[in-house]
Steps between C-alpha positions, in 0.01 A plus 500: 500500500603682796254788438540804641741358770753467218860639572531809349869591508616864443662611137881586483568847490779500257242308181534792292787670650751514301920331590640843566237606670519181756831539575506896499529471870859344494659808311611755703357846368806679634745325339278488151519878480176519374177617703202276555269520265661689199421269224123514570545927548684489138232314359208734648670808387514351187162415461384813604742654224300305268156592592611869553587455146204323371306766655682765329440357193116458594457870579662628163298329331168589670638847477537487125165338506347703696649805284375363190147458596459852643676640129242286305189511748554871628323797396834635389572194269426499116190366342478134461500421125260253363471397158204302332632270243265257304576110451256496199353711225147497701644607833364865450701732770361809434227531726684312773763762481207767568363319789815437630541927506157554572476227802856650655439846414166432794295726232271488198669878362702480147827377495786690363832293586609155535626568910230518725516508831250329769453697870257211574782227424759768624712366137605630163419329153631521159331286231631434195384290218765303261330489162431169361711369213761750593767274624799801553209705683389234752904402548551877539216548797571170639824674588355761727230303644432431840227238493492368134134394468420261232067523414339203348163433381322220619273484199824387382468145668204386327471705182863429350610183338781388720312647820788663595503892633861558345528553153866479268531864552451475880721182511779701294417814739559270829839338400610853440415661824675160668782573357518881593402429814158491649437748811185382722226336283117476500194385328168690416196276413260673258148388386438278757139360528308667765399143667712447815551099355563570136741778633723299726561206227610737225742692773627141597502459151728792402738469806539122381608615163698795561662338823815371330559775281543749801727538808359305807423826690255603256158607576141451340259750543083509353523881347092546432332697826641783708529258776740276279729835430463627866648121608773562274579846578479391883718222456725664246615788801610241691722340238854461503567578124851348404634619177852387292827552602634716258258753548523504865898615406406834315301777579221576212186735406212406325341835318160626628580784287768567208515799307840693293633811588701648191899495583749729332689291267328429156363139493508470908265561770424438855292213595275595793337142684326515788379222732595316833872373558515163591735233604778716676581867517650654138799787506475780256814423455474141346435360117114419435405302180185561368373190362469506130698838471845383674676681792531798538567784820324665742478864507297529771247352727185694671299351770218549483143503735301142445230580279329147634491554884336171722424675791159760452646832653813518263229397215302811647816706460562396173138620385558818627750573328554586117491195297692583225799659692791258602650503823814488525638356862897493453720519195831320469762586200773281420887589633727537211793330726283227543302393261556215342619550117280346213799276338365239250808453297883487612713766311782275335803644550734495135808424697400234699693278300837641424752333561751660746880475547574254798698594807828398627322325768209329275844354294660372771202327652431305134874407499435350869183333364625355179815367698300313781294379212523169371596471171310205252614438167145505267492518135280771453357622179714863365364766663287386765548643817516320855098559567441379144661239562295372823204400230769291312410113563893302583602268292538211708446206316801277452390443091544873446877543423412368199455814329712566180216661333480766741509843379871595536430882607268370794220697366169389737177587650548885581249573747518913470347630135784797518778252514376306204436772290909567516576241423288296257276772324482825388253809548262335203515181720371663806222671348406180313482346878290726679274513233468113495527492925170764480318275213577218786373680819185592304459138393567324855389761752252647341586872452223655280410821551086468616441858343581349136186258467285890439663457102376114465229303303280265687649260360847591604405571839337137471816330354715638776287395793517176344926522477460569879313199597665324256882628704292443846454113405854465359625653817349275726677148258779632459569765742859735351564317201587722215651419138858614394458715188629399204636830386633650780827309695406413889752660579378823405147399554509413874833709589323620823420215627760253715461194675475395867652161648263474743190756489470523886826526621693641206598917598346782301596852568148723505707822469559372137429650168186704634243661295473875496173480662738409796626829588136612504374280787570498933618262638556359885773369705276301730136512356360375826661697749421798275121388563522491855629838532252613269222400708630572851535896337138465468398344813679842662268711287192358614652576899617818474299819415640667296419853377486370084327173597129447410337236739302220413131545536524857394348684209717619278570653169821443288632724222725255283666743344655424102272279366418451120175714432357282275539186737377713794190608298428152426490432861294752572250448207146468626442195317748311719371264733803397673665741827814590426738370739821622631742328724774578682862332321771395751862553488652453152175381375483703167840365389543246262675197536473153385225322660446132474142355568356137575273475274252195350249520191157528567267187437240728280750604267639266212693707317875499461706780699833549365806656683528880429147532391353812606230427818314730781652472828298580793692483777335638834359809422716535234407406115785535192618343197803264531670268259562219689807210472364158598777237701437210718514533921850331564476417887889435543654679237634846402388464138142484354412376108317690278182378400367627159100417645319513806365132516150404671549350828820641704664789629752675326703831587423828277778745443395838419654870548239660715499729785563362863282372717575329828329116566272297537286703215264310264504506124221486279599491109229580236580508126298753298330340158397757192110640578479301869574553833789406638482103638712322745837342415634379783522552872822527751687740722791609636783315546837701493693832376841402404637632151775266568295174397632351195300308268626296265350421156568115360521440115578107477685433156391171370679188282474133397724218520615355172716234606533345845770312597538424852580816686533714188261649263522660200202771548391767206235794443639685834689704314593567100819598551855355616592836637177524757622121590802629640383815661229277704752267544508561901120501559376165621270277345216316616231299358103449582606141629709640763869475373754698504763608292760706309575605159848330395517654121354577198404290196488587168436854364115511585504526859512186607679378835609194708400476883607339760229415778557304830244221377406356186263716287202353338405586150166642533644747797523903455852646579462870636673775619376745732620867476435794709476880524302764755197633415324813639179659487371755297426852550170611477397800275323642794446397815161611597195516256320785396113461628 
C-alpha cells in the first residue's frame, strides 16, 4: 500500500554469520595464543594440497595417454592388426581383404604381404582373415587383433529364413570372442543395393540386429566404393583402439616371417620369427612361449631395418637397396648370470622327509607346551592320534553311557589307511583295498583314460556315453550317495575317508598326506604380493634402456633356440594360415603349480563333463591339455566339495596342474570329438594359484529306519556288518528331514544299528552319513599339444 514510500529497513549483518564469529571480537587474540586467521590459512593450504594433488594425478595420466597414442599412432609404432571375420557362411571376405590392401597400400601393383603401409594415410595395416568354420583359428587371431571386424552380408536380411545376418556358427563364434575378450570392434556392410534409400534401411537394418550382440562402442561401416573404405581408413587413424588386459601385461610378436634354422642337438632346432614387438619392450634374457609349441629361450634377438617404412624417403632407401639381404641394426645375446632358467618341474628332493633327531631345545619347548596344555579326558579309538582325533564327533548325549555292547578293545573309525592296516589287516587286505578304492574313484569321479575308446565298438562307445548321462542325471537327485559293498567291510572300503562335525569350521591340515605330484609343483608364500612385484619388475623394463632390451614398435627377429623340429616345421609349413605368435612369459610363468579357474558350461554344449576328463585349455596365449577337478566356489570357507560334473547354469572352480600365470586371464575350454574340430565346453578365467586349497570329496552312506520309536530307530542297509557299526560309531548321522543323530549300537549280526536323533524320526525318512577325504587333480600326460 505504501508504494514505493515503503520503509525499507537495512538487513543485520550477522544473518549468516556464524556464533563464534559474532562474538570473535570479545576474545583477546593475545591471550588465545593463536594468530588471526589460522583456521581459514589451514584450510586453504589444505585445499590447495588437494588440487596440487588432483592435478598430479591429471597430468600422469595425460602423460600415459599421451604416450600411448604417439606408440600406437607414430610412425615408429607397429602395424595395426585387423582381422575380417564372417558372421555367416555368405559373408565372403576374400575380396574385402584385397581391397582393404589394395585401398591402404594407395596403389593398384600386386600384393605380396599382409602389412601394408599407407604414406597418404601416414598408417600401417595388417589384414588378416579368420577362416570360417574354424572356431580355434578365429579365437587364435581374435587374440592379436586390433580392430576385430565382423563382415555381414546384407543379402542376408531378406534371402534367409529367420532374416537374421548371424548364423549358429557366427552366434557360437561371438560368445567365444566375449569371453576372451573383445579388443575394439567394427562392422563391414557388403552387397548393399546401390540406391541411396534401399541402402540406408538395410544398414539400419543390420545395426538394429547386430546392436545387442556387440559392445556399445561399436561401429557400422557400408564397405562397397573406395569412398566407403577411404571413410573408414580416415576414421580408423584417428581411433583409439583399446584391446584386453591381459595382453596389454606381456610383450608379444606376431610372425611376418618364420622359417628353422637347423640346431646342433638331434631332434632340436632354432626357431627364427620375425615381426614387430608389441605391447612392452622384451629382454633376451626372459622365457617366450610360442603358442602351440610351449616355452622355450631366447638365444638371441637381431633388430632389424623396417622392411614396411610410412614415410616415402626411407621407402626410397629401402628400394635401393638389395632386397633379399637382411639388415641387421643391433644384436643382443642373452647374459648367462642373468637369464632367467627354463624350470617347468621342481626337483623333489629324496630326503625331504626324513625324520631327524630333535634337539635339546626342541624337547624342552614340547615339555613347556604339553605342561601349559590343558589336559581333557576323551575316549579315543586305539591308535588315533591327537589330529585324528579332531574329526572324531563327542559323545555328548546323556543316553550314551549305555553302551555294554561296545567293543571292549575300543577299536573305531581310524582315519589314517597306515594305522588300520596294523592293526586290523594284513598285506592281502591292503591290496584288496586299493584295488576296490581305484574300482571306486573310476566309478564316482570318473577316471577313464580318453585314449582307451580307439579299441571300442560303436556300440560300446554308445553304451558308455549313455552310463555318463545316465551318472550326470543321478548326480544331480542324489548328489554323493554311494552303496556300501556287500563284499568288502566299510571299514576297509572307505578307510581314507573321515568325518567332519561341522564342514566349515572343522580344521584340516593341507600339508597332509600329499600326492607325489606335490613335490613337483611351486608354490607361493603370498600369491598376490608375488604379482605385484612381478609387474612393477616390468614396468622398470619398459623405463630403462637397457643394452639387451628390444623396444616396442621395433622390428625384430627372435631365434628361439631348442625347439622340437617337427613342431617347428609344422609352424612353418606353407600350408599354415595362422602367424605364429610368440610372447613374452613373466616371472615364474613356465612353472607349474596348481591353478584353480572360475569356470561355467557353455549354453551350446549338452554334454556331460566329468572331473579329470581330459580338455584343451586356452588360457591367454597359452593352449594345453589339463585334467581338471571340479568343486563348488565356497565364499566363507577354507574347504571346497568335489563335484563329479560340471552342471549347466553356475560357476564352479577347476583345479588343474598347469603352468603359472598371473590374473585376471580368461579361459576358454574346448573338448576335442573323434573326426571334428574341437567345440566349446565351457568358458571362465582366472581366479587363484594356491596349491594349498583343499577340496574335499563327499560320499553320503545311506540307510532306512525299521522301527521308530520315539527318539530311537532301529535303521539297516548302511552297513552289513557289526564291525563297520562300531568303527563309524563316532561319525554323526543325519537324515534328509533334517535330524540329527548318533549311532548308539549295533543290532543283530547283519549290520543293523539303533540311533538316537534329537527329534522323532519318521518312517519314510533316509538316515545318512556323510564321510570325507581330499581330492586332487590329475596330471596331464603332456601339457602342451603337438600341432
Amino acid at each position: 500500500m505504501g508504494g514505493a514510500r515503503s520503509q525499507v529497513n537495512k538487513a543485520h549483518k550477522t544473518r549468516f554469520a556464524s556464533k563464534a564469529s559474532r562474538h570473535s571480537h570479545k576474545i583477546d587474540k593475545v591471550r588465545s595464543g593463536k594468530p588471526a586467521g589460522s583456521h581459514r590459512a589451514a584450510l586453504k593450504g589444505a585445499r590447495a594440497a588437494r588440487l596440487q594433488h588432483s592435478k598430479a594425478i591429471r597430468d600422469q595420466k595425460r602423460a600415459a595417454l599421451l604416450k600411448e597414442k604417439r606408440s600406437s599412432n607414430g610412425s615408429s609404432s607397429a602395424p595395426r592388426v585387423i582381422v575380417l571375420c564372417g558372421l555367416s557362411s555368405s559373408a565372403n571376405i576374400g575380396p574385402l581383404a584385397e581391397d582393404l590392401l589394395t585401398f591402404a597400400a594407395g596403389g593398384d601393383e600386386k600384393l605380396t604381404s599382409n602389412t601394408v603401409a599407407s604414406p597418404a594415410y601416414k598408417l600401417r595395416t595388417t589384414v588378416l582373415q579368420a577362416p570360417y568354420g574354424d572356431l580355434t583359428s578365429c579365437m587364435e587371431l581374435a587374440k592379436v587383433a586390433d580392430l576385430l571386424a565382423f563382415v555381414v552380408s546384407a543379402n542376408s536380411l531378406y534371402n534367409s529364413n529367420s532374416g537374421n545376418p548371424i548364423d549358429e556358427f557366427g552366434s557360437q563364434c561371438l560368445s567365444v570372442l566375449r569371453a576372451v575378450g573383445l579388443p575394439s570392434t567394427a562392422v563391414f556392410i557388403r552387397d548393399l543395393p546401390s540406391d541411396t534409400k534401399s541402402k540406408q534401411e538395410l544398414k539400419k537394418a543390420a545395426v538394429s540386429f547386430l546392436s545387442p550382440e556387440l559392445p556399445e562402442d561399436c561401429r557400422f561401416y557400408a564397405a562397397e566404393t573406395k569412398d566407403d573404405l577411404h571413410m573408414f581408413m580416415r576414421l580408423f587413424k584417428e581411433q583409439h583402439l583399446s584391446s584386453p588386459h591381459w595382453r596389454n601385461q606381456r610383450p608379444y610378436v606376431m610372425s611376418e616371417e618364420a622359417c628353422i634354422k637347423p640346431g646342433d642337438s638331434m631332434g632340436l632346432c632354432t626357431l627364427l620369427v620375425s615381426g614387430y614387438l608389441r605391447a612392452h619392450n622384451l629382454s633376451v634374457n626372459q622365457l617366450v612361449h610360442v603358442s602351440g609349441a610351449g616355452d622355450f629361450q631366447l638365444g638371441q634377438i637381431d633388430i632389424l631395418k623396417d622392411p614396411c617404412p610410412v614415410s616415402e624417403r626411407k621407402n626410397s632407401d629401402v628400394m635401393d637397396s638389395d632386397d633379399n639381404q637382411i639388415q641387421i641394426i643391433d644384436t643382443f645375446v642373452p647374459d648367462p648370470l642373468n637369464q632367467e632358467p627354463l624350470l617347468v618341474e621342481n626337483i623333489p628332493d629324496p630326503l625331504a622327509g626324513e625324520q631327524t633327531w630333535p634337539t635339546e631345545a626342541e624337547m624342552e619347548e614340547a615339555y613347556e607346551s604339553n605342561k601349559q596344555r590343558k589336559v581333557v579326558k576323551r575316549k579315543l579309538p586305539r591308535g588315533t592320534s591327537e589330529y585324528q582325533a579332531a574329526w572324531i564327533v563327542d559323545d555328548t548325549d546323556d543316553e550314551g553311557d549305555d553302551s555294554e555292547n561296545d567293543n571292549p578293545d575300543g577299536a573305531g573309525m581310524v582315519i589314517d589307511e597306515k594305522d588300520h592296516s596294523e592293526h586290523d589287516s594284513d598285506s592281502s587286505d591292503i591290496d584288496a583295498v586299493s584295488h576296490f578304492m581305484e574300482k571306486f574313484d573310476q566309478e564316482t569321479i570318473g577316471g577313464s583314460e580318453m585314449g582307451d575308446d580307439e579299441n571300442l565298438t560303436k556300440e560300446q562307445i554308445e553304451e558308455d556315453i549313455k552310463r555318463i548321462k545316465e551318472s550326470n542325471a543321478d548326480d544331480e537327485e542324489f548328489p554323493d550317495e554311494v552303496e556300501t559293498p556287500l563284499d568288502v567291510p566299510a571299514r576297509k572300503r572307505f578307510a581314507k575317508y573321515r568325518g567332519l562335525k561341522s564342514f566349515r569350521t572343522s580344521s584340516w591340515d593341507p600339508k597332509e598326506s600329499l600326492p607325489p605330484e606335490y613335490a613337483r609343483i611351486f608354490a607361493f608364500d603370498k600369491f598376490t604380493r608375488t604379482q605385484k612385484h612381478v609387474l612393477a619388475k616390468r614396468a622398470e623394463l619398459d623405463e630403462e634402456s637397457s643394452k639387451d632390451c628390444a623396444r616396442i614398435g621395433s622390428y625384430v627377429m627372435l631365434h628361439v633356440k631348442n625347439v622340437p623340429t617337427d613342431v617347428a616345421s609344422k609352424l612353418c609349413h606353407p600350408s599354415r594360415r595362422l602367424p605364429v605368435v610368440v610372447s613374452g612369459l613373466l616371472q615364474h610363468e613356465s612353472k607349474i603349480s596348481v591353478l584353480h579357474f572360475s569356470i561355467k558350461k557353455h549354453d551350446s554344449y549338452e554334454a556331460p563333463i566329468r572331473s579329470k576328463e581330459p580338455l584343451i585349455f586356452n588360457v591367454g596365449f597359452r593352449q594345453f591339455t589339463a585334467r581338471p577337478l571340479f568343486s563348488s566356489d565356497n565364499i566363507n570357507c577354507n574347504k571346497h566339495k568335489m563335484e563329479r560334473f560340471l552342471h549347466h547354469g553356475r560357476f564352479s572352480i577347476a583345479s588343474v596342474y598347469a603352468p603359472i600365470s598371473f590374473p585376471p586371464v580368461p579361459l576358454i575350454v574346448l573338448k576335442n570329438i573323434d573326426g571334428q574340430q574341437p567345440v566349446i565346453a565351457a568358458v571362465g578365467t582366472l581366479k587363484s594359484v594356491d596349491p594349498d586349497q583343499i577340496i574335499l570329496k563327499k560320499i553320503v552312506l545311506t540307510g532306512y529306519p525299521q522301527r521308530v520309536s520315539k527318539l530311537k530307530a532301529m535303521v539297516r542297509y548302511m552297513f552289513h556288518h557289526p564291525e563297520d557299526v562300531r568303527w563309524f560309531k563316532p561319525v554323526e548321522l543325519w537324515t534328509k528331514h533334517g535330524k540329527r543323530g548318533r549311532i548308539k549300537e549295533t543290532v543283530g549280526t547283519h549290520g543293523s544299528m539303533k540311533c538316537i536323533f534329537n527329534s522323532s524320526v519318521q518312517q519314510h525318512d533316509t538316515v545318512c552319513m556323510s564321510l570325507f577325504k581330499r581330492a586332487f587333480p590329475k596330471w596331464p600326460e603332456q601339457f602342451y599339444l603337438q600341432i
